[in-house]
Structure formats: structure tokens, C-alpha cells
C-alpha positions as CSV (number, residue, x, y, z in Angstrom):
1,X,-33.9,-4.6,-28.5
2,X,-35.3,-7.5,-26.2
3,X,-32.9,-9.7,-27.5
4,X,-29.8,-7.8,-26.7
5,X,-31.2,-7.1,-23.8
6,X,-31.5,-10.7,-23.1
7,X,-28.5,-12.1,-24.7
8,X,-26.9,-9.2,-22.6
9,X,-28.4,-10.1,-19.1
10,X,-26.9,-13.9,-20.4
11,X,-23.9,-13.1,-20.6
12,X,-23.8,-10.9,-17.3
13,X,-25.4,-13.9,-15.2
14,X,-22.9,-16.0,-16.8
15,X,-19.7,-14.0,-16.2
16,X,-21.4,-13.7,-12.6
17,X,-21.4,-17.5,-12.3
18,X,-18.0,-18.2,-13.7
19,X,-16.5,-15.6,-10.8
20,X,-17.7,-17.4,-8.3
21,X,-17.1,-21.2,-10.0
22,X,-13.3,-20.0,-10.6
23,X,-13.3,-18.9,-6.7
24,X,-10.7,-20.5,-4.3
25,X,-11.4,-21.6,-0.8
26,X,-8.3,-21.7,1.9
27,X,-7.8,-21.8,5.3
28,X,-5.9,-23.6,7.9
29,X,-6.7,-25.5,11.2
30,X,-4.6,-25.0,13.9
31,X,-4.1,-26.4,17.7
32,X,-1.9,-24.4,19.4
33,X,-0.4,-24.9,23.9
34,X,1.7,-22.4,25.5
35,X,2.6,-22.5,28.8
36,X,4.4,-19.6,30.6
37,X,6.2,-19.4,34.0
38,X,7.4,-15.8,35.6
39,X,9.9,-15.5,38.7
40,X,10.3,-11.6,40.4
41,X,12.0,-11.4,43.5
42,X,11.3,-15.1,44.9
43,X,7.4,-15.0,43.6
44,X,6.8,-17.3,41.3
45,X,3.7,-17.6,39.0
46,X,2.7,-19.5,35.9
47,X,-0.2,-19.7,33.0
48,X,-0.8,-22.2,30.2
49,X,-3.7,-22.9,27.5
50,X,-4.6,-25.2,24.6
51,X,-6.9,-23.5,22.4
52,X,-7.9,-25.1,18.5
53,X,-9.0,-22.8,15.4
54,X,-7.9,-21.0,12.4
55,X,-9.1,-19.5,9.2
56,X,-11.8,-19.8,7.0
57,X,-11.9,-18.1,3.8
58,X,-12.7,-17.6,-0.1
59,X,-11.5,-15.6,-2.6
60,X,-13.5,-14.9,-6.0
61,X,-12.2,-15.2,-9.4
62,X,-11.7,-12.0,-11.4
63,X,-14.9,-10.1,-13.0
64,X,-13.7,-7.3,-14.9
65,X,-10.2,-7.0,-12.3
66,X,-12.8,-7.1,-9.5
67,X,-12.2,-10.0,-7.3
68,X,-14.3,-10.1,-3.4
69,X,-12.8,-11.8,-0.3
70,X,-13.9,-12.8,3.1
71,X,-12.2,-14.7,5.8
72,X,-13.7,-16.6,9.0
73,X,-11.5,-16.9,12.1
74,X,-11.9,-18.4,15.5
75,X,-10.2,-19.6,18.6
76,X,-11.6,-21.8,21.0
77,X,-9.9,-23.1,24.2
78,X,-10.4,-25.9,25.8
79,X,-8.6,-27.6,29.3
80,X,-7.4,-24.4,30.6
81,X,-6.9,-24.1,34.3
82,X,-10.0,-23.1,36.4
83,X,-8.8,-19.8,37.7
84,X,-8.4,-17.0,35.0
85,X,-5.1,-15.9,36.6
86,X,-3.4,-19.1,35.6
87,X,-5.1,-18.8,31.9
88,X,-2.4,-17.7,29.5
89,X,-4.7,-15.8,27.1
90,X,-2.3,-14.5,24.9
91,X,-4.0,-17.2,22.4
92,X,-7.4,-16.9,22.8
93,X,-9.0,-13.0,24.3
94,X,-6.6,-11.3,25.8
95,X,-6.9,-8.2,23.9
96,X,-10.4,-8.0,24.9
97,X,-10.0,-8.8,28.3
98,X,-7.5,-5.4,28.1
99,X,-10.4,-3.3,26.0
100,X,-13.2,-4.2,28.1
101,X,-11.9,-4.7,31.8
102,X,-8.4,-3.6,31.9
103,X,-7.2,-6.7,32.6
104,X,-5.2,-10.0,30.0
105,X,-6.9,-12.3,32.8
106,X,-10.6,-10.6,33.0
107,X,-13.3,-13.3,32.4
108,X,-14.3,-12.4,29.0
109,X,-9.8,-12.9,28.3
110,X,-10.4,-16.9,28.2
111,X,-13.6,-16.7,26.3
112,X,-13.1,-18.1,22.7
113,X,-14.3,-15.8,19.8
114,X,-15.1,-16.1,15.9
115,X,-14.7,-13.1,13.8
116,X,-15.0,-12.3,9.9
117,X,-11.7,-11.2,9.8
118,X,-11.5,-10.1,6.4
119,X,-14.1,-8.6,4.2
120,X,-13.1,-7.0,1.3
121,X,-13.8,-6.0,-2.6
122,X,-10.4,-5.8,-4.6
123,X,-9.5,-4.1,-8.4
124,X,-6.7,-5.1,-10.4
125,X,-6.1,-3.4,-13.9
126,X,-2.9,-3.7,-15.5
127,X,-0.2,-2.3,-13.1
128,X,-3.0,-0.9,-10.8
129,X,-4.3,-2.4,-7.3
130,X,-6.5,-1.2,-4.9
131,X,-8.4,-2.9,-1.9
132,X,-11.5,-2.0,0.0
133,X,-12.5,-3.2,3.3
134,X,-11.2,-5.4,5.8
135,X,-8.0,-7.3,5.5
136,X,-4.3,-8.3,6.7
137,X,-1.8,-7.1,5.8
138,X,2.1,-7.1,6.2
139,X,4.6,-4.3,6.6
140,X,7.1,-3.4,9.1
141,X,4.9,-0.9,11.6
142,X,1.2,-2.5,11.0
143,X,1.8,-6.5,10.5
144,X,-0.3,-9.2,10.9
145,X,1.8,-11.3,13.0
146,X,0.2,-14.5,12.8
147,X,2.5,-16.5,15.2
148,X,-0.3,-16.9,18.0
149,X,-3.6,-18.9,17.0
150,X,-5.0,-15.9,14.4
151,X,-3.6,-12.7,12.8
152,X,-4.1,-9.1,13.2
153,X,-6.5,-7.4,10.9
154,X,-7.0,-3.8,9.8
155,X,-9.8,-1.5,8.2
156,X,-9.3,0.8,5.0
157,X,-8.0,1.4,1.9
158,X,-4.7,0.7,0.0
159,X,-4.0,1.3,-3.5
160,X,-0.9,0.5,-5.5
161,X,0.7,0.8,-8.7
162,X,4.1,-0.6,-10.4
163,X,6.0,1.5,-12.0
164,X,9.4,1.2,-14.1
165,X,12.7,0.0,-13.1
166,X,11.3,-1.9,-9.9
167,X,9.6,0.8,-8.2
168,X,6.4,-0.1,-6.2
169,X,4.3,3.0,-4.6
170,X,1.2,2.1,-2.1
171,X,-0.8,4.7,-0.2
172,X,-3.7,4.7,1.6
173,X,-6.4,4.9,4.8
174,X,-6.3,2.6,8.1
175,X,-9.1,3.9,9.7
176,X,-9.8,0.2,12.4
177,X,-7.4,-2.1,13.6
178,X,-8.5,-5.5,15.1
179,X,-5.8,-7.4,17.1
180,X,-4.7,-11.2,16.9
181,X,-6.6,-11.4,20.1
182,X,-9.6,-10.1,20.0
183,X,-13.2,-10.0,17.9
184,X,-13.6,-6.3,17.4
185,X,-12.6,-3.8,15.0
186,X,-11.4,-0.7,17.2
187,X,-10.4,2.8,16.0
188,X,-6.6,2.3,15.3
189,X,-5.7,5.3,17.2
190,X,-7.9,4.8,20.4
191,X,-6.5,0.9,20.3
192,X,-3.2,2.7,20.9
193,X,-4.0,5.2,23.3
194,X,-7.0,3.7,25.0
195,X,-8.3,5.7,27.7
196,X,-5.7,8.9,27.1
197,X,-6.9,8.9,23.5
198,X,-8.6,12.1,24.3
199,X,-6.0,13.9,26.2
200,X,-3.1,13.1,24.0
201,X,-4.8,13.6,20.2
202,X,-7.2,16.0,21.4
203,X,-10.3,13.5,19.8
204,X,-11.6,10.1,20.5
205,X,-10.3,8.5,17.3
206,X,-8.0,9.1,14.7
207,X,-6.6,7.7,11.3
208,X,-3.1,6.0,9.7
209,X,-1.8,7.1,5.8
210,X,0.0,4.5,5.1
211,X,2.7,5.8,2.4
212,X,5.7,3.2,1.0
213,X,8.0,3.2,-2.2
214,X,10.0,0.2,-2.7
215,X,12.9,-0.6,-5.8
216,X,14.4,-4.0,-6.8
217,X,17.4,-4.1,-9.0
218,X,19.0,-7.3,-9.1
219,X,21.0,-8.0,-5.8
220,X,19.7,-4.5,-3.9
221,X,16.3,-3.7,-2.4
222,X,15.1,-0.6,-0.8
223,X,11.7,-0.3,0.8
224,X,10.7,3.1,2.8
225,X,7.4,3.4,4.7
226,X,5.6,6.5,6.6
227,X,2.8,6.3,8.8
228,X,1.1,9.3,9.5
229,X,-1.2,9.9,12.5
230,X,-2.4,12.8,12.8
231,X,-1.9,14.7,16.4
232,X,-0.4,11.8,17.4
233,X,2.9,10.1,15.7
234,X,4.5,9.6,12.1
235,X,6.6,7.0,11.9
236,X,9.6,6.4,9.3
237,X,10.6,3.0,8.2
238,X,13.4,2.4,6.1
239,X,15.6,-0.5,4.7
240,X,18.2,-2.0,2.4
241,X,19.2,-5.9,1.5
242,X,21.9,-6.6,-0.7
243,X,21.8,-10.7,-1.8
244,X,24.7,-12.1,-3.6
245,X,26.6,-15.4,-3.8
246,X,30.1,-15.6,-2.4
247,X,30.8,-18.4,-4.5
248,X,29.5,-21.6,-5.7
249,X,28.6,-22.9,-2.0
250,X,27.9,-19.7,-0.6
251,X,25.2,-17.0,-0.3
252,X,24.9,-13.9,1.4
253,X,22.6,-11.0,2.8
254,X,23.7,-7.5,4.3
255,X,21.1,-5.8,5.3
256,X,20.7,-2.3,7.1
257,X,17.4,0.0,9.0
258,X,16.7,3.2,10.4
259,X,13.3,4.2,12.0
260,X,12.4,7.7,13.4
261,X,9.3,8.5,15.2
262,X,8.0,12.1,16.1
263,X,4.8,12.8,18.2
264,X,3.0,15.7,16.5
265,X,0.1,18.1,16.7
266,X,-1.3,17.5,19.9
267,X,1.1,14.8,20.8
268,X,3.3,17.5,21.9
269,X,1.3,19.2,24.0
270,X,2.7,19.5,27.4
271,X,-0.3,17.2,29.0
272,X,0.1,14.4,26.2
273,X,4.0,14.6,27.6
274,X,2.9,14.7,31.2
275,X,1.0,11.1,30.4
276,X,3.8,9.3,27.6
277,X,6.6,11.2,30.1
278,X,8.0,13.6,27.4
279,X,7.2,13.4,23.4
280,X,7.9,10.7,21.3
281,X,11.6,11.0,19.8
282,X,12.7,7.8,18.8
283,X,15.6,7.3,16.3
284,X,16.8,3.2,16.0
285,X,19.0,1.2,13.5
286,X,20.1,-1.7,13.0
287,X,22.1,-4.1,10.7
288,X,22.0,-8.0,9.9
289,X,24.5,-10.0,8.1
290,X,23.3,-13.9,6.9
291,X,25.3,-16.6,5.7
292,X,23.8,-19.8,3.6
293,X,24.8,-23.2,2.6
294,X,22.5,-25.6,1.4
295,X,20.6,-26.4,4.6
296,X,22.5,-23.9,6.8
297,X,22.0,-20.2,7.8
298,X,23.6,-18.1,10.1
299,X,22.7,-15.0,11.4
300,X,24.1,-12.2,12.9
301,X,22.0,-8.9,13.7
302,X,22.6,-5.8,15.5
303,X,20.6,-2.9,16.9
304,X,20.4,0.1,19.0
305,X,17.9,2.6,20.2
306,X,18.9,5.8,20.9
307,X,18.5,8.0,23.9
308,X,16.6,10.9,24.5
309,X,16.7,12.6,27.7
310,X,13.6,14.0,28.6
311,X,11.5,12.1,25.6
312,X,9.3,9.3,25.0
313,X,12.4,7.4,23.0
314,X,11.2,4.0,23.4
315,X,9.6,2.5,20.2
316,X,5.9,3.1,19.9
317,X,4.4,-0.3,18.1
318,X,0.7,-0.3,18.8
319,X,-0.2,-2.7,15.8
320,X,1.8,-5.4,16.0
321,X,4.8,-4.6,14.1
322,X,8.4,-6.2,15.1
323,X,10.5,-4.5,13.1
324,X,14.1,-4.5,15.2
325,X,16.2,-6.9,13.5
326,X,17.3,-8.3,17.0
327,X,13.7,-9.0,17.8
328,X,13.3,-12.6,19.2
329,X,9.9,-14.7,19.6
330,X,10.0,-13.9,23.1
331,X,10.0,-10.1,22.8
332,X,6.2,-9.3,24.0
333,X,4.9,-7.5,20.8
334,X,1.7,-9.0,21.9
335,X,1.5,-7.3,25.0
336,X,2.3,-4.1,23.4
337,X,-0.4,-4.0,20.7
338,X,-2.8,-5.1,23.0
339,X,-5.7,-1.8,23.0
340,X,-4.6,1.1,25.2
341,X,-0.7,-0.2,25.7
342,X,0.6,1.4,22.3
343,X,3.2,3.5,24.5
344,X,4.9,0.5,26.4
345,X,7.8,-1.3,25.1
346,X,9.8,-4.5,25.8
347,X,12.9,-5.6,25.5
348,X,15.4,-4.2,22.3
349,X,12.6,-1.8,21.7
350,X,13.2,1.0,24.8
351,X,15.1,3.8,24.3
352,X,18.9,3.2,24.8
353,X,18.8,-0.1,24.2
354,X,21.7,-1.8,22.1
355,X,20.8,-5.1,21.4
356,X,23.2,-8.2,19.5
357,X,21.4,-11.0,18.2
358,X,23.2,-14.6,17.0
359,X,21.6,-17.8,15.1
360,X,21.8,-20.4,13.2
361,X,19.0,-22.6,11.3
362,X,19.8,-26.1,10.3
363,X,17.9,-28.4,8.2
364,X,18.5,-31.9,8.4
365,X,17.2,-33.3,4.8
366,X,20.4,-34.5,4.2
367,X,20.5,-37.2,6.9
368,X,17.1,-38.4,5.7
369,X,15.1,-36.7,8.6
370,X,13.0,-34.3,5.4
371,X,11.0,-31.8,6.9
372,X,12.8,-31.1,10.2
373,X,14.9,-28.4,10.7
374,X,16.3,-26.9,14.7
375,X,16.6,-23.0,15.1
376,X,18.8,-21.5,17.8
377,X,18.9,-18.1,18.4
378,X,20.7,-15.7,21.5
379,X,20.1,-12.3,22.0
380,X,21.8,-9.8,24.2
381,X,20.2,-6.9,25.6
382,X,21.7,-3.7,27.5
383,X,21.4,-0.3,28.6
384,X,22.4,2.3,30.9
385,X,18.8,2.1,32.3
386,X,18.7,-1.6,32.9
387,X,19.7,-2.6,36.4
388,X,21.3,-6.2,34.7
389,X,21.2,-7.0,31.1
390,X,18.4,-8.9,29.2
391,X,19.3,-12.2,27.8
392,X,17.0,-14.6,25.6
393,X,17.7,-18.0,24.5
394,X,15.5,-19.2,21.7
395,X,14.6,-22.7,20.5
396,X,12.4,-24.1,17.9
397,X,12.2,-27.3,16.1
398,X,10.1,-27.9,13.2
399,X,8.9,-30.6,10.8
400,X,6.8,-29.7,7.8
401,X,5.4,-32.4,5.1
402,X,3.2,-31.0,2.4
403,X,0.5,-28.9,4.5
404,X,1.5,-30.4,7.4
405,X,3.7,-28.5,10.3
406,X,4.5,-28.6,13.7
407,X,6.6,-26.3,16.1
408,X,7.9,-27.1,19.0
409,X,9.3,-24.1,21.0
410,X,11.3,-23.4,24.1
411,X,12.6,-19.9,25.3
412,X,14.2,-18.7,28.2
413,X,14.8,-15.3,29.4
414,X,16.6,-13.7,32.4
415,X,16.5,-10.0,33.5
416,X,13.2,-9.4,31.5
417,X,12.4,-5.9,31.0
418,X,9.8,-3.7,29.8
419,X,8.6,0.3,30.0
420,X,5.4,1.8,31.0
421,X,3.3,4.2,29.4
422,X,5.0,6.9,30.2
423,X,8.3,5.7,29.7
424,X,9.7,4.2,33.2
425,X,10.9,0.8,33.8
426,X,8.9,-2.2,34.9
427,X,10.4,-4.2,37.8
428,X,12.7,-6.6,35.8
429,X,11.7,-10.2,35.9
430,X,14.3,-13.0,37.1
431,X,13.3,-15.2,34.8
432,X,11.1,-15.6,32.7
433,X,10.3,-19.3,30.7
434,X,7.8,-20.5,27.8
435,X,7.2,-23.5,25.6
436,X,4.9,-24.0,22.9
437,X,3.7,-26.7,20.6
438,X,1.6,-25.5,17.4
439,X,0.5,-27.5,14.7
440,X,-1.4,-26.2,11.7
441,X,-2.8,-28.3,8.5
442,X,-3.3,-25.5,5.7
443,X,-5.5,-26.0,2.9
């Protein structure tokens, strides 16, 4: 009996040991400057920032389908202006600045931060997958949108399984959502709602069930998603891609989306409509069409949301999803999932909005210039509710060399327009102009 108990407690240590030995560490290091100028009615004003960080993290090996995962993540500025109101903090704490004094140039906004990020125990068994914990993750309403210095995070459960034929099926619990901004790990509903949590859902906190299906056959894919949030929004997602070459030289995407979003349970109570200015009822599409050839693409996307007299029928994205197909870099998602402003929208996302998008991406390996490649995109924004249409011009170049990259970025936007909480129109900006330079080493 003591020897297979020993050889037992052997072989345990040394499956123990071998999960860790066949663990992999990853990460990335990133420096990252924006600089941001704003011009309303003659007033001018303008914010910049050079913050360095990035991600930290290790994975185990597998131990009976059981794998663990944690990830490190910090931001730290550095030669940022001396007054907080010219600190662009929208890559270091803004989010927290929101959460804890109401304002994305408080003191604590331009205070760097480190946070475990992700912290979770995952099983894998055949077709099976479930995770525990915190992670990121990526869908179309709850993304991670790591495009500042760190991504979004969330708290929960998900489970998966793959069945026949190409059909995927995930549900599960989002019970905390931490944003790209900030250190903390709020309740996901209150870091929409924020101080009307309790007068629009009736409680100080709530919960997501996530719910998707997804099928692949050959050229066509189909993914749907529903978010349910109980007494305060469920949210539909769906879309379709078709890929298939034209010829020889030629490939193609056509692509099509449709979102609805209902406020519910005591959403629709008439003092949660007093506060959002009428219940959420918001219905969008959209449609993209690209075009490839070798180093070329061209895009081509449209989208419109519709109107609802009398509704909330602006989008309602309080977790960093950016899921219009006209979205462009400059459409302030950021601002949006930042903790209490879940109800505001910007841009292609308020209701009535139709919005056009155009771009094309060109590599340039063919000249001998590997690596670099120049995105230009415009986008077009209207509405019967806009005093002058929105325009954006986007620009990026890029060069990327093994785990190498860097991203230059210029946009420029006149007529700039957002909603409030309750579903009125900010003053429009003039114009409104950003660059960026970001470069990241992964590893």
C-alpha cells in the first residue's frame, strides 16, 4: 500500500512539474504618444501624453485539460504636461478618473496603474471548453479593444462546445468588467450605469449571459450573439460573410449585420426613461463589401441606425464593443465605455445615423519597402438631427518586422458629434485632430 501510495504521489508531483516546465510566458512592451487638439465655436483646446507598458503573462501546460493563466498589465506615463487638463489620459487612467471623481482629467486620471489583468483556471476535454476567472475576451458587444496602451478585461464564466457541421455554441456569466483604462474590476452593469444604476435596474449591480452560435461552411459564416441584462438591456448581434475568389487575381468578402437592443424589466420604467430620455429601442444594419489583390484591399461599408421617436435609439456600448461596420479609429468608443457613460454614443452609433465608409490598404513589399503598408480610410456621417454632417479622415502607416511594429496615425474630423445620457446632442465640435505613434515588441 505505501508503495502505491508513493509511486502515486511520484507521479502526481511529476505531472505537476511537467505543467508548469511545458508553460509559456508572453507579453508585449509597448510605448505609445497621442496628442489631441479640439476646436468649438472659436475655443480651442489640446491634450497629449507618452506613457510605456504592456502585458505580462504565463500560461500553463495542460494537466488533465486543466491549464491556469494570469496576465500582468501596466501603464506608466512619463513627460506629460503639468496641468491635468492638458493630459490626454485616454492611455493611462481615465476611466478611473471617471469612477472615482467624475472627471477623464481628475488627478488620480494621469496616475499610471498595474493590474493582474487576467487570472483564470481553464478545462479543455475533447470538443468541450470552459474558463473561470478573469480574462479578455473578444466579441462584437463586450471586446477587449486593445488599440490604446492595454485591453479591456472582464469577470466570469464561459463554456463552449463544437458541434457538427461547423456549429460553435458558447454561454455563460459576466458578472465584472474592468476597462482599458483603469485598475479595477467594477460590476458590469453599475460600470454602465454608474450613479443611475439604482434608479434604472432597480439594484446596485447586475449581470451579462453571454449566449452565441456560430456555423462555417466553406465560403459562408454566420455568427449570432445575445446579451442579456437583466432589468436593464438585451442586446442582439448578428452577422454573415461570404469569401470567395473572383478569379485568379481576385478575392472577395460581402458581408452583412443587424443589431437590436430592448431595455427591459425595470429599464422601462417610466423614471429609467425620464434619465436615458425614453427606452432603449435600437435597431442598426449595415453591409461591407472588400476587394483583394495581392497587397491591395478596398473597402466599402455602409450603415444606418434607425430612428425612434420618443426612445433611447442610439446604440448602448458600455464595454467596449465597435461593432458598426463604418466605425473609424476616431469614433470615441473609449469615451463611451468609460464607467457610468454606457448610455452616450458618438458618431455612426446615435440613432438616425446613416453612415458610408471608404478605404483602401496597400502594402508596399513589392517595391522592397517589406513590412510597411499605408491605410486610408473616409467616412461620412449624417442625420436629420445633426446640424452639419460628420466627416473623418483616417490615416495610418505601419511597418512590422518579426515582433516588431510601429503605427503612425493621423485623423481628422470636422462636425464631431456625440449624445448624452439621455439621448440629446452634444454641441458639435469644429474640428477635431489626433496623431499617434505606438510601437510594441511582442514576445
Amino acid at each position: 500500500g505505501l508503495s502505491v501510495l508513493t509511486a502515486f504521489s511520484l507521479h502526481a508531483a511529476g505531472s505537476i512539474d511537467t505543467w508548469f516546465k511545458e508553460g509559456l510566458v508572453r507579453g508585449n512592451i509597448r510605448y505609445y504618444y497621442i496628442d489631441t487638439a479640439k476646436e468649438t465655436g472659436g475655443i480651442s483646446s489640446s491634450q497629449h501624453a507618452n506613457a510605456v507598458g504592456g502585458q505580462l503573462g504565463y500560461t500553463t501546460g495542460s494537466l488533465y485539460g486543466m491549464k491556469l493563466g494570469a496576465t500582468f498589465m501596466t501603464t506608466n506615463p512619463f513627460a506629460t504636461p503639468d496641468n491635468p487638463a492638458n493630459v490626454d489620459t485616454s492611455i493611462i487612467g481615465r476611466d478611473n478618473g471617471v469612477r472615482v471623481n467624475g472627471s477623464p482629467n481628475a488627478a488620480n486620471a494621469d496616475d499610471g496603474f498595474s493590474v493582474l489583468g487576467e487570472a483564470y483556471a481553464q478545462y479543455n476535454r475533447d470538443n468541450y471548453e470552459f474558463w473561470y476567472g478573469r480574462k479578455v475576451i473578444t466579441t462584437p458587444l463586450i471586446d477587449a479593444k486593445d488599440v490604446r496602451m492595454l485591453p479591456s478585461a472582464v469577470q466570469g464564466g464561459i463554456g463552449s462546445v463544437k458541434l457538427s457541421d461547423g456549429i460553435d455554441v458558447t454561454a455563460g456569466y459576466i458578472d465584472r468588467f474592468k476597462q482599458r483604462t483603469s485598475n479595477q474590476f467594477t460590476n458590469v452593469v453599475e460600470h454602465a450605469l454608474g450613479a443611475n444604476t439604482q434608479a434604472i435596474t432597480g439594484s446596485s449591480s447586475g449581470y451579462v449571459i453571454p449566449v452565441s452560435l456560430s456555423w462555417k461552411n466553406g465560403a459562408l459564416s454566420i455568427r449570432a450573439y445575445d446579451y442579456y441584462a437583466p432589468d436593464f438591456m438585451n442586446s442582439i448581434y448578428m452577422d454573415a460573410m461570404y469569401k470567395d475568389k473572383l478569379n485568379s487575381e481576385y478575392t472577395y468578402t460581402a458581408s452583412v449585420q443587424g443589431i437590436v437592443q430592448e431595455g427591459i424589466g425595470s429599464a422601462d420604467s417610466s423614471a429609467a426613461q425620464a434619465i436615458m430620455g425614453g427606452k432603449i429601442n435600437t435597431k442598426a444594419i449595415g453591409a461591407k463589401v472588400t476587394l483583394m489583390r495581392q497587397e491591395t484591399t478596398l473597402v466599402t461599408a455602409y450603415s444606418h441606425i434607425a430612428s425612434s421617436s420618443g426612445d433611447h435609439d442610439s446604440m448602448v456600448l458600455p464595454w467596449d464593443g465597435t461593432p458598426i461596420y463604418t466605425n473609424m479609429i476616431t469614433s470615441n468608443d473609449l469615451f463611451v465605455s468609460n464607467y457610468g457613460q454606457g448610455l452616450t454614443s458618438d458618431s455612426t452609433y446615435i440613432g438616425g445615423t446613416t453612415g458610408l465608409k471608404f478605404g483602401v490598404i496597400q502594402g508596399f513589399d513589392f517595391t522592397g519597402l517589406k513590412g510597411v503598408k499605408i491605410d486610408l480610410e473616409y467616412a461620412h456621417y449624417d442625420s436629420g438631427r445633426f446640424p452639419k454632417a460628420q466627416e473623418d479622415i483616417n490615416a495610418v502607416v505601419s511597418y512590422g518586422k518579426d515582433n516588431f511594429s510601429l503605427g503612425l496615425k493621423g485623423m481628422w474630423v470636422t462636425n464631431n458629434t456625440s449624445a448624452k445620457i439621455n439621448n440629446t446632442l452634444n454641441v458639435q465640435n469644429d474640428t477635431l485632430t489626433q496623431y499617434r505613434v505606438i510601437a510594441n515588441y511582442t514576445f
